[in-house]
Biotite code that builds the C-alpha atoms (Angstrom):
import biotite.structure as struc

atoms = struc.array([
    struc.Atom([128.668, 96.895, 66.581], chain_id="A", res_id=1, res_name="UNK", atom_name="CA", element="C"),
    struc.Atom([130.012, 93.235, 67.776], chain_id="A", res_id=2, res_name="UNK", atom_name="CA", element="C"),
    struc.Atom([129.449, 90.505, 64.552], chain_id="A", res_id=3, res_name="UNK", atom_name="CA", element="C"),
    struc.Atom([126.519, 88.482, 65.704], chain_id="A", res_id=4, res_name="UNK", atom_name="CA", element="C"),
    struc.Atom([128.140, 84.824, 66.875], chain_id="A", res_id=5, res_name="UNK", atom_name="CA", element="C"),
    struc.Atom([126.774, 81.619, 64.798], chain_id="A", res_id=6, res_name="UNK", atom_name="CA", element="C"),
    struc.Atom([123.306, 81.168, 67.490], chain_id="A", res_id=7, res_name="UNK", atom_name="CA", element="C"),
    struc.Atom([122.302, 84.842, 66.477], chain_id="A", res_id=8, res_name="UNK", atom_name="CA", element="C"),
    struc.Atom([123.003, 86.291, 69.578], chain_id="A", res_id=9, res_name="UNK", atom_name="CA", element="C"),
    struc.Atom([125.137, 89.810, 69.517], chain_id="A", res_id=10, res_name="UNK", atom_name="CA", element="C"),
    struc.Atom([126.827, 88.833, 72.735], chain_id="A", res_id=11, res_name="UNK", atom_name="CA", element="C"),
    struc.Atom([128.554, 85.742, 72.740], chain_id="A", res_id=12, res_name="UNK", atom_name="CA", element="C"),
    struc.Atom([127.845, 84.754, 76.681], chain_id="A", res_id=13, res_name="UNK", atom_name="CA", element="C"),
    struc.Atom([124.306, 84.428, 75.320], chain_id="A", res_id=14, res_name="UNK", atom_name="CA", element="C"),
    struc.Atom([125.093, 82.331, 72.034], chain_id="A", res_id=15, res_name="UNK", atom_name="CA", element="C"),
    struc.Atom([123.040, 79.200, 73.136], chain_id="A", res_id=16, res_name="UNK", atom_name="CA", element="C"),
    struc.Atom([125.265, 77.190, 69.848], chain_id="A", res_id=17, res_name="UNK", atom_name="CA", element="C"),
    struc.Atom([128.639, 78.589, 71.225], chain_id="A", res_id=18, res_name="UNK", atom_name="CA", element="C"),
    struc.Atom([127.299, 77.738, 75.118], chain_id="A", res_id=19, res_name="UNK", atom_name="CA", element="C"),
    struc.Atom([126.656, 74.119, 74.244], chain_id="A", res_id=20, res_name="UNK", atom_name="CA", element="C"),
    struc.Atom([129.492, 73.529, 72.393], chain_id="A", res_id=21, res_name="UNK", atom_name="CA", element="C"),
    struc.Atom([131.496, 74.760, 75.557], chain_id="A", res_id=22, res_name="UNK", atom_name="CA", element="C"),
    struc.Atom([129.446, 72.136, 77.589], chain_id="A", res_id=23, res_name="UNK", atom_name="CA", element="C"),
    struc.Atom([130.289, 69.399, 75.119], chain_id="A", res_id=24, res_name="UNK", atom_name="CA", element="C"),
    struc.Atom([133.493, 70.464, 74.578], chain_id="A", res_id=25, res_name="UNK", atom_name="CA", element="C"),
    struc.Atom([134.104, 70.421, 78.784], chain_id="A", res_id=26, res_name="UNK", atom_name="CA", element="C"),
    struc.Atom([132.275, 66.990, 78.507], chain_id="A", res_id=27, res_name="UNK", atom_name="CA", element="C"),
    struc.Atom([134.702, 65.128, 76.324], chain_id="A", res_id=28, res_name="UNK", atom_name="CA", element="C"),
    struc.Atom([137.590, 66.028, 78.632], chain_id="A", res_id=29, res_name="UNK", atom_name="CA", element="C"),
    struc.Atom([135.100, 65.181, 82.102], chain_id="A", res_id=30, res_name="UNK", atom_name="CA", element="C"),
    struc.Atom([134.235, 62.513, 81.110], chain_id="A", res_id=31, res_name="UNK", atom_name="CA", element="C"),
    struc.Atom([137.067, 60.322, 81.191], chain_id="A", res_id=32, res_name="UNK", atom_name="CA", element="C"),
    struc.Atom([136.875, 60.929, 85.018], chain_id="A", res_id=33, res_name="UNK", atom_name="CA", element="C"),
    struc.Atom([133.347, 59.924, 85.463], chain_id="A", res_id=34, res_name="UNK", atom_name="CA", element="C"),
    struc.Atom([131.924, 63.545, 85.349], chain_id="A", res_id=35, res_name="UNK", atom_name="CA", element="C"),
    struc.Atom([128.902, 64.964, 83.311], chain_id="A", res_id=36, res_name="UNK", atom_name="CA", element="C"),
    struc.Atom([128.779, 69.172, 83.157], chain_id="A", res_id=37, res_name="UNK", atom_name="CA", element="C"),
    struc.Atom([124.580, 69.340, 82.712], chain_id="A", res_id=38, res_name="UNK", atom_name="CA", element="C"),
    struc.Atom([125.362, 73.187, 82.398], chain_id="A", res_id=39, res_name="UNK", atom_name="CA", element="C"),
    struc.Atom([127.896, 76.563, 82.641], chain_id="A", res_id=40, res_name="UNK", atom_name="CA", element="C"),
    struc.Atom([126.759, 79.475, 84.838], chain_id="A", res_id=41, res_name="UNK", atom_name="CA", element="C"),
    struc.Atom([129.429, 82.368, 84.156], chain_id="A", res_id=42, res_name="UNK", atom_name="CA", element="C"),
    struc.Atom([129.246, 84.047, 87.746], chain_id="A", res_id=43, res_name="UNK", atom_name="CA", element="C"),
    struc.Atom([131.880, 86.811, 86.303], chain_id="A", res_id=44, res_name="UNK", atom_name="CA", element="C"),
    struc.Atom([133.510, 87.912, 83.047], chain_id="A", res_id=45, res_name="UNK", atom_name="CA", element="C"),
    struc.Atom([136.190, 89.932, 82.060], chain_id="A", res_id=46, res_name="UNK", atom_name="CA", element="C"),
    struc.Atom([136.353, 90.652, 78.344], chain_id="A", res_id=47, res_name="UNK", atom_name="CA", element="C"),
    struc.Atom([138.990, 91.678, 76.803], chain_id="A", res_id=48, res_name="UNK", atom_name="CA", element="C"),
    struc.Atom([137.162, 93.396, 73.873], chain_id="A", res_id=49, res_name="UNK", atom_name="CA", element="C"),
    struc.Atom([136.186, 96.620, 74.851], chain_id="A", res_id=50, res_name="UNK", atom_name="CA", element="C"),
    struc.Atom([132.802, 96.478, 72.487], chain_id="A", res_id=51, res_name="UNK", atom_name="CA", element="C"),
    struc.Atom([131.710, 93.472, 74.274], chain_id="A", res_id=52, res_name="UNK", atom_name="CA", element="C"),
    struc.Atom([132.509, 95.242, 77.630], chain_id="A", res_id=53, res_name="UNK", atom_name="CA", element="C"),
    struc.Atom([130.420, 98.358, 76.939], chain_id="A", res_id=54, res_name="UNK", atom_name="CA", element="C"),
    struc.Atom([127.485, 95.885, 75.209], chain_id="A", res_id=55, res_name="UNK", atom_name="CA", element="C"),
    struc.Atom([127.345, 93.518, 78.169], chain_id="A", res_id=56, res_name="UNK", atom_name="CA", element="C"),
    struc.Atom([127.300, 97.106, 80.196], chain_id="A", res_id=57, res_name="UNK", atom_name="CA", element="C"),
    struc.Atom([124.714, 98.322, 78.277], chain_id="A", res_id=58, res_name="UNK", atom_name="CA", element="C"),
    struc.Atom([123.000, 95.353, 79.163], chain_id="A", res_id=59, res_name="UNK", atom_name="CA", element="C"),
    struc.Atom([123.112, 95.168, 82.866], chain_id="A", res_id=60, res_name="UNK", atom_name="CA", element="C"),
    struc.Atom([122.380, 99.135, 83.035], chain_id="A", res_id=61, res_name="UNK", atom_name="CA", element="C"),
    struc.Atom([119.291, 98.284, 80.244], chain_id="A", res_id=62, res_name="UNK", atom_name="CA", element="C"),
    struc.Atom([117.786, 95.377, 83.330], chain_id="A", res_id=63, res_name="UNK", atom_name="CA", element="C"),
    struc.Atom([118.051, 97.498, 85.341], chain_id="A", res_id=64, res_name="UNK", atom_name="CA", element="C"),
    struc.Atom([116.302, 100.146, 83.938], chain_id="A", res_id=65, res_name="UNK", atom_name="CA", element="C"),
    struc.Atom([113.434, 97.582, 82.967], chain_id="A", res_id=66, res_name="UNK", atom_name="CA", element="C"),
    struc.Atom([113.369, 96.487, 86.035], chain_id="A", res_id=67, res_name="UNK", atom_name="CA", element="C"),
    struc.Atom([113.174, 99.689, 88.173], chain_id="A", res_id=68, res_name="UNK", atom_name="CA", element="C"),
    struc.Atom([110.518, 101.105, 85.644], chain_id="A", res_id=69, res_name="UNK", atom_name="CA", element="C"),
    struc.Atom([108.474, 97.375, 86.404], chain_id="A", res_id=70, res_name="UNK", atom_name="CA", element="C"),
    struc.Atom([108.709, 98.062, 90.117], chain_id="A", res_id=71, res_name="UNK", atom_name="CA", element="C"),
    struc.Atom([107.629, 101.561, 89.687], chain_id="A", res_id=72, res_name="UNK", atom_name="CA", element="C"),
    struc.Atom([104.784, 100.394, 87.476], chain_id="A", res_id=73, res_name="UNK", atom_name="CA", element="C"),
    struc.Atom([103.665, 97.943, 89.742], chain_id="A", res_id=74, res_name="UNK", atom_name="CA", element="C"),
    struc.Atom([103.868, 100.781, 92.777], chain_id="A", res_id=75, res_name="UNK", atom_name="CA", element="C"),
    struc.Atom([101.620, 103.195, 90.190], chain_id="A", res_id=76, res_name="UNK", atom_name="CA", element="C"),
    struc.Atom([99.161, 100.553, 89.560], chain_id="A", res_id=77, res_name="UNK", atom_name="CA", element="C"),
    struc.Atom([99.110, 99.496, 93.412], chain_id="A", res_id=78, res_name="UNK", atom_name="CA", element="C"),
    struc.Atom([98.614, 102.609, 94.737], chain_id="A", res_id=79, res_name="UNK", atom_name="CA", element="C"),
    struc.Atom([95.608, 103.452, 91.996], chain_id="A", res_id=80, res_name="UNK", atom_name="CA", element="C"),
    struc.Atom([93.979, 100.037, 92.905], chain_id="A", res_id=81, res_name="UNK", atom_name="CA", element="C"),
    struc.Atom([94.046, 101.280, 97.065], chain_id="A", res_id=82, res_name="UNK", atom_name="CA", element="C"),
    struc.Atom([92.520, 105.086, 96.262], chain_id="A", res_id=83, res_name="UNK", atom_name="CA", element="C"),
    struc.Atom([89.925, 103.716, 93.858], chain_id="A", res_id=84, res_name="UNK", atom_name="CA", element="C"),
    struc.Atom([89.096, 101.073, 96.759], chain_id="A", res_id=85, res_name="UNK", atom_name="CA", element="C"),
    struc.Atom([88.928, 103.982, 98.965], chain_id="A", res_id=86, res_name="UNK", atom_name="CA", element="C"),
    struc.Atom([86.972, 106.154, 96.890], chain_id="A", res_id=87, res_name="UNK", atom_name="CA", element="C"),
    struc.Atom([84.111, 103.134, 96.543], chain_id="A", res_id=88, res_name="UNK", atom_name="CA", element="C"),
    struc.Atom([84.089, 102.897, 100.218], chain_id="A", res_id=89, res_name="UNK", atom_name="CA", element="C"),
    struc.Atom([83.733, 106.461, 100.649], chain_id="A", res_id=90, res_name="UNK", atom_name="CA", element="C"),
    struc.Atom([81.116, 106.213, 98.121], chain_id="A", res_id=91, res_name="UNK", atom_name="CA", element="C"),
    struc.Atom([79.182, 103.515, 99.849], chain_id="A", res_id=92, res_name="UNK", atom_name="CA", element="C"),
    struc.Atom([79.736, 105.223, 103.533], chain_id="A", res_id=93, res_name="UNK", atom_name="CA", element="C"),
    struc.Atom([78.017, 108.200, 101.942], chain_id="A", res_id=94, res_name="UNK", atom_name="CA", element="C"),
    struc.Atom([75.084, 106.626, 100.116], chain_id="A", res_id=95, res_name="UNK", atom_name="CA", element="C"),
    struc.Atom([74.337, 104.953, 103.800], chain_id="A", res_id=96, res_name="UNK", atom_name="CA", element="C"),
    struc.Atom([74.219, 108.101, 104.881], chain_id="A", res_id=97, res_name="UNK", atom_name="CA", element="C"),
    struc.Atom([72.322, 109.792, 103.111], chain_id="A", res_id=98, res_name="UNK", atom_name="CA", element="C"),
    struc.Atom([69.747, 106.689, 103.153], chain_id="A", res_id=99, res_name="UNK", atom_name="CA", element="C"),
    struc.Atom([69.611, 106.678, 106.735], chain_id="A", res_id=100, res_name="UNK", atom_name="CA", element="C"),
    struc.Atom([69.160, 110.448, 106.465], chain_id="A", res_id=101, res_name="UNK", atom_name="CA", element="C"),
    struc.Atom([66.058, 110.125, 103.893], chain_id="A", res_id=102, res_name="UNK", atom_name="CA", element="C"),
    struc.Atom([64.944, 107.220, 106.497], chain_id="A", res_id=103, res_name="UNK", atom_name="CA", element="C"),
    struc.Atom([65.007, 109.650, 109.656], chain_id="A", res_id=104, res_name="UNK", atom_name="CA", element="C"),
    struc.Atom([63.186, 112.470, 107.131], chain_id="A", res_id=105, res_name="UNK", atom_name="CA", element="C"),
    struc.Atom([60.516, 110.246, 105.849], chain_id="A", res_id=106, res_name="UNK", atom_name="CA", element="C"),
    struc.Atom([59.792, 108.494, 109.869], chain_id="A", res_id=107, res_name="UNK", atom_name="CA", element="C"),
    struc.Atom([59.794, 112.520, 110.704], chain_id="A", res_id=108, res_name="UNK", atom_name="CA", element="C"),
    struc.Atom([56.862, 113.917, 108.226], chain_id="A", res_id=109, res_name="UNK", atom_name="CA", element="C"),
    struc.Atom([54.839, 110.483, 108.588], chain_id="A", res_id=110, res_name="UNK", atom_name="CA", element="C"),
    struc.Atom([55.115, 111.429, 112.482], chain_id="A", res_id=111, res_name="UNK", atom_name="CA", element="C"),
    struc.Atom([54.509, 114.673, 111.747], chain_id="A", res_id=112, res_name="UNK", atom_name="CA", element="C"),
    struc.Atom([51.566, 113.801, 109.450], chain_id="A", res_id=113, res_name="UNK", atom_name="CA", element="C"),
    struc.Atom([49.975, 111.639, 112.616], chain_id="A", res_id=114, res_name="UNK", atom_name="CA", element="C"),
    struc.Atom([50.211, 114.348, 114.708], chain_id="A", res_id=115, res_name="UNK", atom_name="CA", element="C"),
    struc.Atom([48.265, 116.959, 112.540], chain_id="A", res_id=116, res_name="UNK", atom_name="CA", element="C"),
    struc.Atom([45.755, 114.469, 111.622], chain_id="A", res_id=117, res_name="UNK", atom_name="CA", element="C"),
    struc.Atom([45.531, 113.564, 115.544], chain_id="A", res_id=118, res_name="UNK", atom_name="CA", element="C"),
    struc.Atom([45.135, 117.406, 116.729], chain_id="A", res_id=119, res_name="UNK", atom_name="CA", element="C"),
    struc.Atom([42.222, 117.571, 113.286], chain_id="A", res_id=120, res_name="UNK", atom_name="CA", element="C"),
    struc.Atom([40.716, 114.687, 115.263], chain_id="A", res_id=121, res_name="UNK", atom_name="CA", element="C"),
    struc.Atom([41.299, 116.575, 118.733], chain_id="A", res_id=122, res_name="UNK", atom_name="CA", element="C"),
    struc.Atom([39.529, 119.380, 117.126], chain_id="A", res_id=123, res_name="UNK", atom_name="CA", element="C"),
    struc.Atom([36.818, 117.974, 115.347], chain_id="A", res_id=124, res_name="UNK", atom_name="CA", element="C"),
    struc.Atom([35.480, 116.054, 118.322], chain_id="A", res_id=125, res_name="UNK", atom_name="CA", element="C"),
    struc.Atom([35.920, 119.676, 120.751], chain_id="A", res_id=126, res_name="UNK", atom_name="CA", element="C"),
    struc.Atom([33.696, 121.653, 118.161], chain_id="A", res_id=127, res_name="UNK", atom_name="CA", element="C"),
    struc.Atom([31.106, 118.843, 116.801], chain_id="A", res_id=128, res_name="UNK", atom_name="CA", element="C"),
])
């Protein structure tokens, strides 16, 4: 495995010591030109070591696992948040029912219960 670099970091593009030095180090020679490097961004890098190669490799293929397995994650947990919103509104559309349903029943028997006690009535007055 690479020799961890003086900041602690294995690979030495992350070595925050090493990176500042590099930025002072520019500085000294800028600066007699009027020119102040705030910071390096390496865009590409070709090592020559093929350990630090296959480690800053492993690296990019590591992000990119993380990342994929974030997205898919957040696509998991998405798509259980929309079915357990559509199970409570199935839920709700059901209870509604079924209230309206025991509504309609009970308006029914009272009905019901007016017209029996009406015919009694009906009856009652014919025979007495």
């Amino acid at each position: 495995p690479p020799q961890a670099s003086r900041g602690g970091a294995e690979n030495p593009l992350f070595d925050q010591v090493g990176m500042t030095e590099a930025v002072n180090h520019a500085n000294v020679i800028t600066m007699t030109y009027g020119v102040e490097i705030c910071s390096i961004n390496i865009i590409s890098a070709n090592p020559v070591d093929k350990n630090l190669m296959n480690s800053l490799a492993s690296g990019a293929v590591a992000a990119a696992e993380a990342l994929q397995s974030e997205t898919a994650a957040r696509g998991n947990a998405k798509a259980l948040q929309i079915e357990a919103e559509a199970t409570a509104a199935t839920r709700r559309i059901e209870a509604a029912s079924i209230a309206e349903a025991e509504c309609v029943k009970a308006k029914g028997d009272a009905e019901a219960e007016v017209t029996r006690a009406e015919g009694s009535k009906k009856a009652a007055d014919l025979i007495g």
